[in-house]
C-alpha positions in Angstrom: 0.0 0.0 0.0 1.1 3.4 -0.5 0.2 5.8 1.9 -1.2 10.0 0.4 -1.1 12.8 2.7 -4.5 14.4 2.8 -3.8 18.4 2.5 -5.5 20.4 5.9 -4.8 23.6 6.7 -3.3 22.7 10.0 -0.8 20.8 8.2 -0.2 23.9 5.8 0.4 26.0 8.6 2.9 23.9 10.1 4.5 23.6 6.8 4.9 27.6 7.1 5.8 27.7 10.8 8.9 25.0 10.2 9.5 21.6 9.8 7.0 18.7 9.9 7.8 16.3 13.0 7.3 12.7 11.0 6.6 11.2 14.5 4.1 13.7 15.2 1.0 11.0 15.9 -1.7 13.7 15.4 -0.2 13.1 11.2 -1.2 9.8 11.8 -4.8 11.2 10.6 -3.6 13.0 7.7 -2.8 9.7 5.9 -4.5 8.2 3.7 -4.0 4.4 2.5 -4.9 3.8 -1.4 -3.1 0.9 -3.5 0.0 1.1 -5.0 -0.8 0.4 -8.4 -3.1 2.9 -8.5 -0.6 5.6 -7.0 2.2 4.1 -9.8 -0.8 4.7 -12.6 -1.5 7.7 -11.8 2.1 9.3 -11.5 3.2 7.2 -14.8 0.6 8.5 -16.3 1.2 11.8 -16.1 5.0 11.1 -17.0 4.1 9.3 -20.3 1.8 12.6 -21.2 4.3 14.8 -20.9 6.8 12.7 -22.5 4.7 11.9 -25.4 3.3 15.4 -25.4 5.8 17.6 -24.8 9.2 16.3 -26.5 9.1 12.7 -28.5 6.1 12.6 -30.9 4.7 15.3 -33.4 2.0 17.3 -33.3 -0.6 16.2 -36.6 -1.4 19.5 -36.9 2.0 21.2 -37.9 3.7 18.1 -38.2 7.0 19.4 -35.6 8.0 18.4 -31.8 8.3 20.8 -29.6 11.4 21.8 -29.9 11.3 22.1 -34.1 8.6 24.6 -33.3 10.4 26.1 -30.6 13.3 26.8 -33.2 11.4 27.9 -35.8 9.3 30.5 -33.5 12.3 31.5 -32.3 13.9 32.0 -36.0 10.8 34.0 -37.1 11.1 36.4 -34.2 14.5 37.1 -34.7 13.5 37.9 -38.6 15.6 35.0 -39.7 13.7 34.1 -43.1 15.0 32.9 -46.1 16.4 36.6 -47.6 17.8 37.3 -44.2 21.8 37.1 -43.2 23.1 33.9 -41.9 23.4 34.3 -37.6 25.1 32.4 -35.6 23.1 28.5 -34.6 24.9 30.0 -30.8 22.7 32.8 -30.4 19.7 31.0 -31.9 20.1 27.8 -29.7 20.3 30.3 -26.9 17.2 32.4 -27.0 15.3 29.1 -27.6 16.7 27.6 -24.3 16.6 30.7 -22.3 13.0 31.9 -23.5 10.7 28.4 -24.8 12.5 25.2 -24.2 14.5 24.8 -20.6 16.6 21.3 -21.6 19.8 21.5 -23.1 21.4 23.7 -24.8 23.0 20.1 -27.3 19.9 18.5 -27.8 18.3 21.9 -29.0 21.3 22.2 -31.6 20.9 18.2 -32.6 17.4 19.4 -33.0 18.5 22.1 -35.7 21.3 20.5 -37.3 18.8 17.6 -38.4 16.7 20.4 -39.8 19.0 21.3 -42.0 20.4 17.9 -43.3 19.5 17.3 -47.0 20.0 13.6 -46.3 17.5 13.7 -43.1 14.8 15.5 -44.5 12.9 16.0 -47.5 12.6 19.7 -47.4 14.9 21.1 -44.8 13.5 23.9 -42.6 16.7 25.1 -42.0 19.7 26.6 -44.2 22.7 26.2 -42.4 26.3 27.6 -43.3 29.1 25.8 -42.6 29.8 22.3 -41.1 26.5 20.5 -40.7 27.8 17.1 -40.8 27.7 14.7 -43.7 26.0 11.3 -44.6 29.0 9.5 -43.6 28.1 10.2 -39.9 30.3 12.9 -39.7 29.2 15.6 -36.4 28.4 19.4 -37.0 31.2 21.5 -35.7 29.9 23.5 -32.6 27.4 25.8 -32.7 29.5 28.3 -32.0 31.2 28.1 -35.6 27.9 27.4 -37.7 25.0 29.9 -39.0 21.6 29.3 -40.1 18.4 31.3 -41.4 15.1 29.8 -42.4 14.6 28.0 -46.2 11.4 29.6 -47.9 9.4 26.2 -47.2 9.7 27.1 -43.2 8.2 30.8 -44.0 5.1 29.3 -45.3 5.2 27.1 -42.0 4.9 30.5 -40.0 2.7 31.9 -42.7 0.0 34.1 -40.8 1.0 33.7 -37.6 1.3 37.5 -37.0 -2.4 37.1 -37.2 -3.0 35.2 -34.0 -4.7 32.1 -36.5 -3.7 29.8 -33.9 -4.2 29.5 -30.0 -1.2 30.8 -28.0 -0.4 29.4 -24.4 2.7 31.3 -21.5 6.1 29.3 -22.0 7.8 27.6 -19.4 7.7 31.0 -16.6 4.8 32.8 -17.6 7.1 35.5 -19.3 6.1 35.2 -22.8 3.7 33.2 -25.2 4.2 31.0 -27.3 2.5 29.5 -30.3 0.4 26.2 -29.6 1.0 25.1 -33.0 2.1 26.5 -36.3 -0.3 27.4 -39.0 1.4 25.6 -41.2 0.5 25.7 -45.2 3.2 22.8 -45.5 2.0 19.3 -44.8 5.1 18.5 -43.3 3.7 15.4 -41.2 4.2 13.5 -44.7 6.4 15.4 -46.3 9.8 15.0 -44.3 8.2 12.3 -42.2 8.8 11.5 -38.5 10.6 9.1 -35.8 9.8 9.5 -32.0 9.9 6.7 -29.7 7.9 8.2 -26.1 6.3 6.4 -23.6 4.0 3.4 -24.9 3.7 4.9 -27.9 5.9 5.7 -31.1 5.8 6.6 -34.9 7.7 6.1 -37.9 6.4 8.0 -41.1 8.3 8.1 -44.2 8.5 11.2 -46.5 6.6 11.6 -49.2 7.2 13.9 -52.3 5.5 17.5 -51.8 4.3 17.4 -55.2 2.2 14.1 -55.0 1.0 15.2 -51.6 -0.7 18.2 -53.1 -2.2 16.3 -55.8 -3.6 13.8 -53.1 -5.1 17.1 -51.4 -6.4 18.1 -54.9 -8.2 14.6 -55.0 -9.4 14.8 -51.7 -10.8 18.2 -51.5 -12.9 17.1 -55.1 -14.3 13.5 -53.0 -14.0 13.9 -49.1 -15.4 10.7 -49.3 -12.3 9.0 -50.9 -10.5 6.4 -48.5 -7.2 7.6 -47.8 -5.0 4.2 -48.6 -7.0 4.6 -52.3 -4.9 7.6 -52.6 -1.4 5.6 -52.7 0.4 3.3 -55.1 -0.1 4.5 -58.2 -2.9 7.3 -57.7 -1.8 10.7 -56.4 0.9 9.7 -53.7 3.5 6.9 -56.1 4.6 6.0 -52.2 7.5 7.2 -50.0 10.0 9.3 -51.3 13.1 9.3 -49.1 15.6 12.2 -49.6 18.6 9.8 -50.4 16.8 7.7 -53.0 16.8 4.0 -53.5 14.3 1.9 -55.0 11.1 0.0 -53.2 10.5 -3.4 -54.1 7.2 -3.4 -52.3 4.5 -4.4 -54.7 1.3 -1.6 -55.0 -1.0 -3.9 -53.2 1.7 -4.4 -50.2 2.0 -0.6 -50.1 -1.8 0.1 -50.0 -1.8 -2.7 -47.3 0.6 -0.9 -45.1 -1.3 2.7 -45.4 -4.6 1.3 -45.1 -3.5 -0.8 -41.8 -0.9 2.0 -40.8 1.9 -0.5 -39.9 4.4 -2.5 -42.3 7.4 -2.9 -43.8 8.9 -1.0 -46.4 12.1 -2.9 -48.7 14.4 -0.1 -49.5 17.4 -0.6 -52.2 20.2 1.5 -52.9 20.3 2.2 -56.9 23.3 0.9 -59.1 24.1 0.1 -62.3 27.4 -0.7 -64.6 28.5 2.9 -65.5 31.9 1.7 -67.5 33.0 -1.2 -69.3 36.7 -2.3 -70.3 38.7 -5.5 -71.0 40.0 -5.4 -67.8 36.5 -5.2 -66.1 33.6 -3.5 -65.3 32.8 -0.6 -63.2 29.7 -1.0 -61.2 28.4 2.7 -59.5 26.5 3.0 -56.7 24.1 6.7 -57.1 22.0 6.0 -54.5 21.9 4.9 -51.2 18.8 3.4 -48.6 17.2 6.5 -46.2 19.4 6.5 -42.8 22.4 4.7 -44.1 26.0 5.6 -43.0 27.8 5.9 -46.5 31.2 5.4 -45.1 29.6 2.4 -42.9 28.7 0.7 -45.7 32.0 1.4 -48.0 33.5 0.2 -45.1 31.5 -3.2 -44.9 31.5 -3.7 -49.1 35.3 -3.0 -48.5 35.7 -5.9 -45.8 33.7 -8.3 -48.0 36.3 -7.9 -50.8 39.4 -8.1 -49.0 38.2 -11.0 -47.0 37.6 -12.8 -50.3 34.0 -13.9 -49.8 33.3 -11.4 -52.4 35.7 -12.5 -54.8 34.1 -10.9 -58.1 35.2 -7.3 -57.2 38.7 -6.0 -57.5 38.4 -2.7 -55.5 36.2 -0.4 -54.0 36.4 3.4 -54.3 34.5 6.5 -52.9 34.6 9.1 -55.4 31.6 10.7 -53.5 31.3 14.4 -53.6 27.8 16.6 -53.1 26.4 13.5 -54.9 26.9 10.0 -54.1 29.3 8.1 -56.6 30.8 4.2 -54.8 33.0 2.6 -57.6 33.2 -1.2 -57.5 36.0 -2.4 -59.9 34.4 -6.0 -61.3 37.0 -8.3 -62.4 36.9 -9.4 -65.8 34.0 -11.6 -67.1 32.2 -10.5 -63.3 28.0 -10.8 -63.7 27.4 -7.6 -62.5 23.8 -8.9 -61.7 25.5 -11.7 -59.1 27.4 -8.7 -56.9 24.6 -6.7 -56.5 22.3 -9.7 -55.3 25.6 -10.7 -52.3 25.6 -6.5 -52.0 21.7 -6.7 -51.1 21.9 -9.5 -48.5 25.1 -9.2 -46.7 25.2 -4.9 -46.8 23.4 -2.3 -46.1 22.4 -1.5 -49.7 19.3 -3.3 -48.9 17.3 -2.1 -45.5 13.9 -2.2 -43.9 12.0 0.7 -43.1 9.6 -0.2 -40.2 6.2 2.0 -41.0 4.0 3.1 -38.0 1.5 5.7 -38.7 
């Protein structure tokens, strides 16, 4: 049993006066017995709310956490839109911290840096300058060295908001107000997707290309009445679109199973095809890679494969990667191109799983 101390004013005026005896007997009153498991439900629930509220999962309506809003709000006040100067990612990461979000001043900056990744997102929010990391896994440099403004997409996020079009609510001491949610014209939900894992509850939604988006709007606004998985595979919306490309081998019916059931699995492959041909072999390229993939983890592991000789049919493997992705794989003469992308599908990363839950 847990034991709940009733609140009296006699015990409130002790409070005040000084310490609270605990082998004062006339307390023995002020307690009340009440299971444990339905003290434990009752904090934990109020736990997971805020958890799944307040910092893990997005909000439907604007499609952001918190603490995406929080930056962007932020951003707009300090008249950080897309024609504006770069300012420092310091000085932004600092008036979100100090005036909207009180956690930590590196989980706000991971917060921003992701918003600015090409690679992570299908339209960035963010336009950063300078070191922002790379899809080899490479870190940001410290806020400190790095600058950012708002891309035009994140203006039309904040679009009207001078207006008061949504609800406002104080921030975390009453000083200020903040926007409940953004009146965003972008559905950015499906369009750059989501991951948050919270507290019984978590999501993983793919991107989806803005274009096909709209034109599932288009369709929806002409027949409210249209189911939504009817919209997919084929119709409006092809399917995902992830930002570093690859190819889905999930069939149109399996793809209109997983929207219309909200949970499934998505097969994601990395796009290559023999770019050059000589006596002494050919060159297979690698253009594209699957979403969340570490580039320079999977050079790595194609690399080991080779040397180790249980992928005997490649000769070397280069990464001539720039802005655009570009892996090399020198095929030994007479090497079936067809047979080393199969082994490059099931023992690399070139093949993956995306796990959907909407």
């Amino acid at each position: 049993m847990a034991k709940r101390r009733k609140t009296s004013s006699s015990a409130s005026s002790r409070s005040k006066r000084g310490k609270i005896d605990p082998f004062d007997e006339s307390l023995l009153a002020e307690i009340q017995n009440i299971p444990l498991r339905f003290a434990a439900q009752d904090r934990y629930l109020n736990y997971s709310l805020s958890v799944i509220t307040s910092r893990a999962l997005p909000d439907v309506r604007d499609g952001l956490k918190p603490v995406q809003r929080r930056i962007l709000y932020t951003m707009s006040q300090q008249r950080l839109d897309a024609t504006a100067k770069h300012r420092k990612c310091a000085k932004v990461v600092g008036d979100v911290m100090g005036n909207y979000h009180p956690h930590g001043d590196s989980s706000i900056y991971e917060a921003l840096v992701r918003m600015s990744q090409p690679f992570s997102l299908r339209a960035p929010m963010i336009d950063g300058s300078g070191n922002f990391g790379s899809i080899d896994g490479d870190n940001a440099a410290a806020m400190r060295y790095t600058e950012c403004r708002m891309t035009p997409i994140a203006s039309e996020v904040l679009a009207d908001l001078a207006s008061r079009t949504v609800a406002f609510k104080p921030n975390y001491d009453g000083t200020r107000e903040e926007p409940v949610v953004l009146p965003s014209r972008v559905p950015s939900l499906l369009v750059n997707g989501a991951t948050g894992i919270a507290v019984g509850m978590a999501t993983n939604i793919p991107p989806h290309n803005l274009k096909e988006v709209c034109n599932a709007l288009l369709k929806l606004l002409g027949n409210p009445e249209i189911k939504d998985y009817q919209l997919v595979a084929g119709d409006a919306i092809q399917g995902p679109d992830f930002p570093t490309g690859g190819h889905i081998t999930n069939t149109k019916e399996e793809l209109r199973e997983i929207y219309a059931t909200g949970t499934g699995t998505i097969k994601l492959r990395g796009v290559a095809e023999v770019a050059e041909k000589s006596r002494t072999g050919d060159t297979l390229r690698i253009t594209e890679i699957p979403f969340g993939v570490n580039k320079a983890a999977m050079v790595e592991r194609i690399a080991e494969l080779v040397y180790s000789s249980k992928l005997p049919l490649v000769q070397e493997v280069r990464d001539l990667s720039t802005e655009d992705i570009r892996v090399d794989l020198l095929l030994k003469k007479n090497a079936d191109a067809d047979k080393v992308l199969a082994y490059l599908y099931k023992h690399t990363p070139l093949q993956t799983n995306f796990n959907v839950n909407l």
